[in-house]
ZAKEKOL-698028 format. One line per field, with one value per residue (C-alpha): x, y, z; residue in three letters. Coordinates in steps of 0.02 Angstrom, whole numbers, always signed. Layout:
# ZAKEKOL-698028
c1 <- c(X,...) $
c2 <- c(Y,...) $
c3 <- c(Z,...) $
rest <- c(ALA,...) $
//
This chain:
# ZAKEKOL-698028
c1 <- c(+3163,+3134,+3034,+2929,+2901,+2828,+2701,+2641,+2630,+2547,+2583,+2742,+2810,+2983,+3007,+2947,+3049,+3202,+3162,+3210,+3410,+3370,+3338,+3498,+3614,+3560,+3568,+3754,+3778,+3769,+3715,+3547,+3651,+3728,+3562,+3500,+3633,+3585,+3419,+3442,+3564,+3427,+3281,+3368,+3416,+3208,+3134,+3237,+3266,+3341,+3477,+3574,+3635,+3740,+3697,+3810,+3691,+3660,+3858,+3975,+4179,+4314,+4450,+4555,+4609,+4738,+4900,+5014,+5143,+5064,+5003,+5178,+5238,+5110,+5124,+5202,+5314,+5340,+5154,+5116,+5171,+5040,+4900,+4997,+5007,+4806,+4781,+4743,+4798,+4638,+4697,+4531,+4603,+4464,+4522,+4591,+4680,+4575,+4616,+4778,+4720,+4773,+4678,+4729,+4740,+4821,+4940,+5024,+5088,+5268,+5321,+5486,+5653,+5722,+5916,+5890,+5702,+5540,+5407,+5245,+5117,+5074,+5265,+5302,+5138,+5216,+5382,+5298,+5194,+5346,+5460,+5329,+5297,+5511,+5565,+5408,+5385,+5188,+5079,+5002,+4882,+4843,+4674,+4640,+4471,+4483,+4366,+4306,+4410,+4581,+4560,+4663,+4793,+4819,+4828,+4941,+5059,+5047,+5070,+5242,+5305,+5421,+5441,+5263,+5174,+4996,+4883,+4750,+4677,+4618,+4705,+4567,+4370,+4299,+4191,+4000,+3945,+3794,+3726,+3711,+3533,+3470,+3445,+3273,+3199,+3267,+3302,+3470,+3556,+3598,+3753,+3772,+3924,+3985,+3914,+4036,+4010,+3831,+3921,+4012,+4062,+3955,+4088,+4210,+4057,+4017,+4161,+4076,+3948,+4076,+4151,+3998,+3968,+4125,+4161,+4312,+4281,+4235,+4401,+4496,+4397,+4443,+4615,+4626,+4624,+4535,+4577,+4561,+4665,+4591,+4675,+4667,+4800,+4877,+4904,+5104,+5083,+4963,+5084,+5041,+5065,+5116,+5076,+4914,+4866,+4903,+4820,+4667,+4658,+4689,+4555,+4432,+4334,+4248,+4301,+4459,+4478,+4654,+4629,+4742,+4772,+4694,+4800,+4711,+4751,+4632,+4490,+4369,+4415,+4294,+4310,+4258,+4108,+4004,+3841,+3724,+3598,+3664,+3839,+3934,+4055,+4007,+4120,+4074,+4104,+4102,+3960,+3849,+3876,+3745,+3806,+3738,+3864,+4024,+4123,+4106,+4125,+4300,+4364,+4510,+4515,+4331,+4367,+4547,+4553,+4523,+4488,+4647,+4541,+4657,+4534,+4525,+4375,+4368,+4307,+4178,+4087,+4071,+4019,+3888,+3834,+3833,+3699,+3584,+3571,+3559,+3747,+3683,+3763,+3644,+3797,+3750,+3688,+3822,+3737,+3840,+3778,+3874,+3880,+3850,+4017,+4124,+4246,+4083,+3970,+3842,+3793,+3676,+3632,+3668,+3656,+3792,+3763,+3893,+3924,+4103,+4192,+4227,+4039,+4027,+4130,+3937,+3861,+3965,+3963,+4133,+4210,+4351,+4476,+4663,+4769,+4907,+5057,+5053,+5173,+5035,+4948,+5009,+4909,+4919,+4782,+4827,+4985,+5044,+5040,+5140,+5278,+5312,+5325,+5437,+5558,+5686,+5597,+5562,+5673,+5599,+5696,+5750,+5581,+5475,+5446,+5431,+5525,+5528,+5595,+5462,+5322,+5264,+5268,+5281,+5098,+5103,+5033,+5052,+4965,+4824,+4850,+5019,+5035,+4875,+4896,+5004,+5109,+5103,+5182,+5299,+5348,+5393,+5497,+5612,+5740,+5662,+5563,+5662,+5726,+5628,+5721,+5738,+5551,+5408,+5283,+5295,+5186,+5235,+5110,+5126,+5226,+5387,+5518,+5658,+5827,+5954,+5967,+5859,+5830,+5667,+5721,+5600,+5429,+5470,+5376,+5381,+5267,+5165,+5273,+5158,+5271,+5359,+5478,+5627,+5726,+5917,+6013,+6058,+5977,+5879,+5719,+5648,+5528,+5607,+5587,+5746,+5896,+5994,+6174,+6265,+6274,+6277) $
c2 <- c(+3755,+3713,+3565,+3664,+3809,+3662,+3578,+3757,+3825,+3651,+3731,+3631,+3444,+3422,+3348,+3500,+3578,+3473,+3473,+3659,+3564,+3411,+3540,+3656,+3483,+3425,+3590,+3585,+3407,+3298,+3129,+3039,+2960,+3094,+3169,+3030,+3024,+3203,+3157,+3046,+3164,+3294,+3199,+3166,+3336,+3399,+3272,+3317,+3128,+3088,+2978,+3103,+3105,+2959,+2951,+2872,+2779,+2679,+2628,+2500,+2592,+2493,+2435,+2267,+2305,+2200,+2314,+2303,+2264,+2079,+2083,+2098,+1946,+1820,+1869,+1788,+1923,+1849,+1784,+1956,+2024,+1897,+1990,+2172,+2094,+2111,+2272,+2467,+2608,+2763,+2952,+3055,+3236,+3327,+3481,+3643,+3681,+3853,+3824,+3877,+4020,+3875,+3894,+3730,+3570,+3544,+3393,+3503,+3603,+3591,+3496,+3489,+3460,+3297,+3275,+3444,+3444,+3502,+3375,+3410,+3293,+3237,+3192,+3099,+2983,+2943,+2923,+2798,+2683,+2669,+2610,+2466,+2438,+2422,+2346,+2217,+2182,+2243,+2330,+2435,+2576,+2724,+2839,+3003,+3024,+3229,+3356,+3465,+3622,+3511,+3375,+3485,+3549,+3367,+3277,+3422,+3369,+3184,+3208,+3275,+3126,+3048,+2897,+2860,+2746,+2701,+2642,+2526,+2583,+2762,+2901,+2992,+2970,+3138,+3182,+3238,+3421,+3468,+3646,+3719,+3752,+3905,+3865,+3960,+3909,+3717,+3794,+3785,+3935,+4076,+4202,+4310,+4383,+4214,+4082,+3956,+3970,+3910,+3722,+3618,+3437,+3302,+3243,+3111,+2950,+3023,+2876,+2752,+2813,+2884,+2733,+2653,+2762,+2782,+2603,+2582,+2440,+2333,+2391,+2339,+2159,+2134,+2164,+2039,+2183,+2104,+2240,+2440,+2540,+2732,+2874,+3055,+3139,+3249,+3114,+3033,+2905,+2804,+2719,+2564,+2415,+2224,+2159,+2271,+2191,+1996,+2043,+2112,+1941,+1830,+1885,+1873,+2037,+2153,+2317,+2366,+2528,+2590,+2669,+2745,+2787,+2930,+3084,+3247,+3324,+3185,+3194,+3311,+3169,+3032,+2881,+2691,+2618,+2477,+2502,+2409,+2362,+2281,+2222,+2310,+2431,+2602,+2784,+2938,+3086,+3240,+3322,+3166,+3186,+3240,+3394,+3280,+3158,+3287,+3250,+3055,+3038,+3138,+3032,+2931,+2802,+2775,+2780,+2742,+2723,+2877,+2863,+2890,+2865,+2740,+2627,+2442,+2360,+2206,+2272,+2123,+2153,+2330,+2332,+2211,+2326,+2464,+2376,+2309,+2495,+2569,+2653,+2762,+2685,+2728,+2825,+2924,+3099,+3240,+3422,+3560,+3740,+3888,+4032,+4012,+4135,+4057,+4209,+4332,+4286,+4406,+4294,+4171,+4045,+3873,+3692,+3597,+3388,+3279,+3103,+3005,+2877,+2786,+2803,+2632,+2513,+2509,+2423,+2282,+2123,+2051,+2224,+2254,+2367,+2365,+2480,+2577,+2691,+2881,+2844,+2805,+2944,+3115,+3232,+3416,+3531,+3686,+3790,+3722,+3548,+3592,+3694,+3523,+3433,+3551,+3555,+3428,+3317,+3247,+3169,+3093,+2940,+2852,+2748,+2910,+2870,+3043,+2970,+3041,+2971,+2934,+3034,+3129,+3302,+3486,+3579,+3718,+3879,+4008,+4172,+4156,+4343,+4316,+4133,+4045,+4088,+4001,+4149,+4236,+4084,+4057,+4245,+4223,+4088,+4121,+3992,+3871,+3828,+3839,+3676,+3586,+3445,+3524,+3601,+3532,+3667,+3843,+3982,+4128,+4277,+4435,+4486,+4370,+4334,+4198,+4209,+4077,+3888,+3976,+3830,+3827,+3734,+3699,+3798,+3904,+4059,+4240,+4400,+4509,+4665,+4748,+4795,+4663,+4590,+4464,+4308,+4343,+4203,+4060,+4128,+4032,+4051,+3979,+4013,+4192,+4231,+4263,+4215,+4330,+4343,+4350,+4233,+4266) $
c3 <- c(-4954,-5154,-5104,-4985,-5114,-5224,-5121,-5095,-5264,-5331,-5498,-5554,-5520,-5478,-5654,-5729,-5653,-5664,-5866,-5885,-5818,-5927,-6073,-6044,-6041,-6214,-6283,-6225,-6304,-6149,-6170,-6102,-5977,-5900,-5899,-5802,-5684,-5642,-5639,-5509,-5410,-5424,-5365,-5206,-5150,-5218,-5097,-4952,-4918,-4723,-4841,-4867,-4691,-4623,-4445,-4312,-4250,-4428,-4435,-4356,-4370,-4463,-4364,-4404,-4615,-4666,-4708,-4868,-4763,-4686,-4897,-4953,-4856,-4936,-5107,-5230,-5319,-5477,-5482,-5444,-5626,-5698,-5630,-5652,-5830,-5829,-5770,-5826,-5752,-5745,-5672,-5637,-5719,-5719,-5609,-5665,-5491,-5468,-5299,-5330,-5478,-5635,-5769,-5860,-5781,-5613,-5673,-5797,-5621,-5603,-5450,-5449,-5564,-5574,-5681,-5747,-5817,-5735,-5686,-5713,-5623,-5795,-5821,-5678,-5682,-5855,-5790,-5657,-5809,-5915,-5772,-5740,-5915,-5942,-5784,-5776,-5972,-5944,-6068,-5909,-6029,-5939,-5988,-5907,-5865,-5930,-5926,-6057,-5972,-5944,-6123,-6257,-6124,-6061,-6246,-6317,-6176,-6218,-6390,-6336,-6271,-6350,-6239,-6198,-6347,-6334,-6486,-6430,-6292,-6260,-6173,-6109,-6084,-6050,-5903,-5880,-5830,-5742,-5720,-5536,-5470,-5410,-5227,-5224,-5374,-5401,-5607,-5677,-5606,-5746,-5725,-5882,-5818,-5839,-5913,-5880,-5696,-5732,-5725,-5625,-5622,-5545,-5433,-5459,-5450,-5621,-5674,-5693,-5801,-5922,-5921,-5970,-6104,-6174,-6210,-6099,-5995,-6168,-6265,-6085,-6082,-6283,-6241,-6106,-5973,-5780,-5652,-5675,-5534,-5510,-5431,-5427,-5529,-5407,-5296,-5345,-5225,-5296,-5403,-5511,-5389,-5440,-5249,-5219,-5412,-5357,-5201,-5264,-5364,-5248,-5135,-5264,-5223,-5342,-5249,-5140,-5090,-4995,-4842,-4732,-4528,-4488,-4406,-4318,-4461,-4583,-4437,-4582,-4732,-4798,-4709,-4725,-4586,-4603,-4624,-4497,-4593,-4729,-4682,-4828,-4812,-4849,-4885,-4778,-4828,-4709,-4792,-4741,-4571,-4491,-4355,-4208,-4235,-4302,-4152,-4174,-4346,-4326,-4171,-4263,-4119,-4151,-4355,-4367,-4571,-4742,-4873,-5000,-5161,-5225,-5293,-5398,-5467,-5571,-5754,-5786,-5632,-5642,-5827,-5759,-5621,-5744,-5871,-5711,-5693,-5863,-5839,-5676,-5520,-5370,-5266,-5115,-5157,-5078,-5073,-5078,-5058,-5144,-5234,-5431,-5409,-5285,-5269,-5240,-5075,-5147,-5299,-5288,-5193,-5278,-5237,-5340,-5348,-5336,-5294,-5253,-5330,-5188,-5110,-5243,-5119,-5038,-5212,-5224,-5100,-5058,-5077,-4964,-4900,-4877,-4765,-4846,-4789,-4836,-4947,-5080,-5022,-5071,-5131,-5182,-5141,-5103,-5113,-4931,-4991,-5136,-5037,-4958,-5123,-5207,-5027,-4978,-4891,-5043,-5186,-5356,-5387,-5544,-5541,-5512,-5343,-5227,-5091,-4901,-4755,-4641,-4728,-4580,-4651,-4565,-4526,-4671,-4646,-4796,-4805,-4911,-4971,-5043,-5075,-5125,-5301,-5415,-5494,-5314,-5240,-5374,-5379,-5191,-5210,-5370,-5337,-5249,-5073,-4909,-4821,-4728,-4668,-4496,-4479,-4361,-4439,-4523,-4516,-4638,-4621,-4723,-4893,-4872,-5029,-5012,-5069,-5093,-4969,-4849,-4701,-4598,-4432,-4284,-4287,-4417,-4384,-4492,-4427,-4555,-4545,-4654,-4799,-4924,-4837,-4879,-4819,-4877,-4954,-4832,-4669,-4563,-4502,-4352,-4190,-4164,-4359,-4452,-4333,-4287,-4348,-4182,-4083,-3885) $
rest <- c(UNK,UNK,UNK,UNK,UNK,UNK,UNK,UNK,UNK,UNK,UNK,UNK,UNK,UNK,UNK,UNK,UNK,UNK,UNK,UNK,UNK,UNK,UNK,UNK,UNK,UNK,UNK,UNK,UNK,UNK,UNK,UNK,UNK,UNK,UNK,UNK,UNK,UNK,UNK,UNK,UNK,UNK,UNK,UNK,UNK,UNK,UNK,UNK,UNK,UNK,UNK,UNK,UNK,UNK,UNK,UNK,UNK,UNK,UNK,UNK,UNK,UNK,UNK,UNK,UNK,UNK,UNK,UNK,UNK,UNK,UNK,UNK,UNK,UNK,UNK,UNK,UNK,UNK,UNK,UNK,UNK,UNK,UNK,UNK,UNK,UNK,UNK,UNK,UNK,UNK,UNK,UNK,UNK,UNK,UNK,UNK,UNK,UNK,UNK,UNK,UNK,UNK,UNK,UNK,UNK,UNK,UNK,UNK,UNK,UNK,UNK,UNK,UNK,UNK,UNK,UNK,UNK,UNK,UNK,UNK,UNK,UNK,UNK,UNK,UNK,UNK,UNK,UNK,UNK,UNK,UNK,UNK,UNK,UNK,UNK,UNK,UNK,UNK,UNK,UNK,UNK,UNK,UNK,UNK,UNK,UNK,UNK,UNK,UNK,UNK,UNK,UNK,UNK,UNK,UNK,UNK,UNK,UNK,UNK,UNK,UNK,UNK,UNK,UNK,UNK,UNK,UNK,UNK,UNK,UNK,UNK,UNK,UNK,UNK,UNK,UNK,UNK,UNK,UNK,UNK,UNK,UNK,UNK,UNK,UNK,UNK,UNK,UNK,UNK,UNK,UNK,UNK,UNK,UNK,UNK,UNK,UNK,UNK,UNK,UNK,UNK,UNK,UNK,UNK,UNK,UNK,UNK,UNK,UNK,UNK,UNK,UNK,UNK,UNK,UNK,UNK,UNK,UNK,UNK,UNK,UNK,UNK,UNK,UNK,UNK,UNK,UNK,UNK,UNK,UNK,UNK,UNK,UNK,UNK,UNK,UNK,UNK,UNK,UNK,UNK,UNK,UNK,UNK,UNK,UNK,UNK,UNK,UNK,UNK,UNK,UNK,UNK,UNK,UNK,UNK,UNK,UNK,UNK,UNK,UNK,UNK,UNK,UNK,UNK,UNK,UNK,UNK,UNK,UNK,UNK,UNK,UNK,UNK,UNK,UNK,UNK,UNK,UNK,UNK,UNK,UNK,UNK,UNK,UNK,UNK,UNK,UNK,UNK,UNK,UNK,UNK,UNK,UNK,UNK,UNK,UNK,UNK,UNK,UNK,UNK,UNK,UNK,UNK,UNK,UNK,UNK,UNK,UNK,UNK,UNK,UNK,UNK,UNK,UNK,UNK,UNK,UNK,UNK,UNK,UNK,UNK,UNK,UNK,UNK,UNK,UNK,UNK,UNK,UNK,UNK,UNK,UNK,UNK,UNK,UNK,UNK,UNK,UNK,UNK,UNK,UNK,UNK,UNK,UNK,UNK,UNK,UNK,UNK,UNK,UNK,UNK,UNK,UNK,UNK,UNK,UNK,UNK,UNK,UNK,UNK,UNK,UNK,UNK,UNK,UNK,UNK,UNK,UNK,UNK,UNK,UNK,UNK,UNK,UNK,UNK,UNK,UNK,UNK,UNK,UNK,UNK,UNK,UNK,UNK,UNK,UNK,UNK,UNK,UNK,UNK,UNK,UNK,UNK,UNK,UNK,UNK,UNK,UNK,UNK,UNK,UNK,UNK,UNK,UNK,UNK,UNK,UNK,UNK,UNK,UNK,UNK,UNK,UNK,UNK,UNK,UNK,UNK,UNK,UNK,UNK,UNK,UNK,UNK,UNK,UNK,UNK,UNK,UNK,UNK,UNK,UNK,UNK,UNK,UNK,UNK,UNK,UNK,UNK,UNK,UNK,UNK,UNK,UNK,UNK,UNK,UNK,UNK,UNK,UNK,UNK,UNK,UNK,UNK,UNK,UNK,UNK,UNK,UNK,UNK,UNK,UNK,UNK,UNK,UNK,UNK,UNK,UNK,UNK,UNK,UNK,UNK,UNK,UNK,UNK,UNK,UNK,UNK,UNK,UNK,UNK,UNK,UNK,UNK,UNK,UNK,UNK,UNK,UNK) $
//
């Protein structure tokens, strides 16, 4: 370990070392305070500290949140655009989607058309602010917190809306970056090939010091803003909310984070305990869990509640918080070891620090939590979550709103080979995804092409035949494959 290979050598301090980092960020124009924040982040994983686990033992589970749905009943609903009236809207939009081979950022992904016109992400968030800010008479701003791979893309595409105005507060804020460490040495990692790869983002916790530094939460306070609501981008459920707003008021906390009911399939997600000690509630992630304590942490009787990342903070309090610590909140440290190239397992070794947003529900007393449905929860990963939003089960309504019946969706598998990659997937499905109004779960393996109103029905299953192989217009595919045409 680095820390080990230090108290041998005696030669170097882990500040020395960490300065070679601290050096290679100003020379790329970062700030003092994101070198700080790194700083911090770094000095945690060089001193091997037992804090980065979250032990079972240290913990009390969640159980008991009050729902939106016992909310909705005590709120006043014309009250409730008062304190709508006094808050911003913030999209982290940091991510290029290389998880699905983008290479600009994911909320300029098509999802799906709507009278005519293809919605990106990035249009339908927009299509969500202006129906609050017409139908409610609200000023509701919106910034994207972008960063410095997905800023031009994103403000091109803002500057082409016609509909969306904005003047006094700003649109974006733009993220920190951090080099990766060379898992050996504890230096910044290098990668010639590719110097790019030599960075990575500090994980979505590195909000609040951007905020800080960019000004943000004072422009909001001059403008009579109170409450800031966060959310990730690809995630069209988190919709600007009038009762979650009076809610969040009327309780008189600093922090609320939404949390949903877990399913088998959430049991690996960050989720919301209490820590012993202290009292205050506290976000594990699954990378804190120590491997003792794996098959506890993912019981969801024993945790029932995720964490969606839908997130409001009162603006005074957290600019507060932010100068008592000289802009760097203390989050929770989350280690992750990789490959300076993640598509080659030969690179090297490299430890990339991050910390989460959410991890800050643990700084503030008072802060609370309220349970949500998954309708505000609906992200897109992968390709597999986006074959769902671009099927029927879906529709985009007048207001924006991706609608679903009873948003229990079907388990998704897609070949990785042929379908993780954007223009693969696409290219596979020229007209549109198959039905899935009928499917309990689908499991495509091997080189498949869709025609035409093809309907998945059941467990939709199709075998690797191992040649490109296609679904014909209108068939139907179900646990036997394609069905056949006769019936017996």
């Amino acid at each position: 370990m680095f820390a080990e290979d230090l108290k041998r050598t005696e030669k170097m301090t882990v500040d020395d070392v960490f300065e070679q980092s601290a050096q290679k960020m100003r020379e790329q124009g970062m700030s003092e305070i994101a070198i700080s924040q790194f700083r911090h982040a770094y000095h945690v994983w060089a001193s091997e500290k037992e804090s980065a686990w979250i032990r079972e033992d240290t913990v009390e589970p969640l159980h008991g949140v009050r729902s939106f749905h016992d909310v909705y009943k005590t709120i006043d609903h014309d009250k409730a655009v008062h304190a709508f009236a006094k808050t911003a809207f913030l999209k982290l939009n940091g991510g290029l989607g290389t998880s699905m081979g983008l290479q600009c950022a994911k909320s300029l992904l098509p999802v799906r058309r709507h009278k005519a016109r293809q919605m990106r992400f990035l249009d339908i968030i927009l299509g969500q602010v202006l129906t609050a800010r017409t139908r409610l008479n609200v000023p509701l701003p919106v910034t994207f917190m972008n960063s410095f791979r997905t800023s031009d893309d994103t403000m091109k595409a803002l500057r082409h809306q016609r509909k969306f105005k904005q003047t006094d507060i700003p649109l974006e804020i733009i993220q920190h970056q951090e080099p990766k460490i060379d898992a050996a040495t504890g230096a910044p990692a290098s990668w010639p090939a590719n110097p790019d790869l030599e960075w990575c983002p500090p994980g979505h916790g590195d909000l609040f010091s951007t905020l800080r530094e960019s000004g943000l939460l004072d422009t909001l306070l001059e403008h009579g803003f109170e409450y800031l609501f966060i959310s990730n981008s690809d995630n069209l459920g988190a919709r600007p909310s009038r009762t979650l707003a009076q809610y969040f008021e009327d309780t008189g906390a600093p922090f609320m984070v939404e949390v949903a009911n877990r399913t088998y399939a959430d049991r690996k997600g960050g989720h919301i305990v209490r820590d012993t000690a202290t009292g205050r509630l506290i976000l594990r992630e699954m990378s804190q869990v120590h491997p003792d304590d794996k098959d506890a942490a993912q019981d969801i009787a024993k945790h029932p509640y995720f964490n969606t990342n839908n997130i409001w903070v009162r603006i005074d309090v957290l600019r507060d918080m932010l100068a008592e610590h000289d802009g760097v909140l203390p989050l929770p440290v989350i280690i992750n070891n990789k490959t300076v190239d993640p598509i080659d397992p030969q690179s090297p070794a490299v430890v990339q620090l991050e910390t989460a947003m959410g991890a800050a529900i643990g700084l503030f007393e008072g802060a609370i939590c309220v349970q949500v449905d998954r309708m505000r929860f609906l992200p897109v990963k992968t390709t597999n979550d986006l074959f769902i939003m671009r099927s029927d089960r879906f529709h985009l309504t007048d207001s924006y709103e991706m609608e679903d019946g009873n948003y229990i969706f079907p388990n998704v598998d897609l070949d990785p080979r042929y379908y993780k990659n954007i223009e693969d997937f696409n290219e596979r499905f020229p007209y549109n995804v198959p039905s899935l109004a009928a499917a309990n779960s689908v499991s495509i393996k091997g080189d498949w092409t869709f025609g035409r109103d093809v309907i998945m029905f059941a467990d939709a299953r199709l075998e690797d035949r191992n040649e490109p192989s296609y679904v014909p217009n209108g068939e139907y595919v179900g646990p036997m494959g394609i069905e056949p045409g006769d019936w017996v």
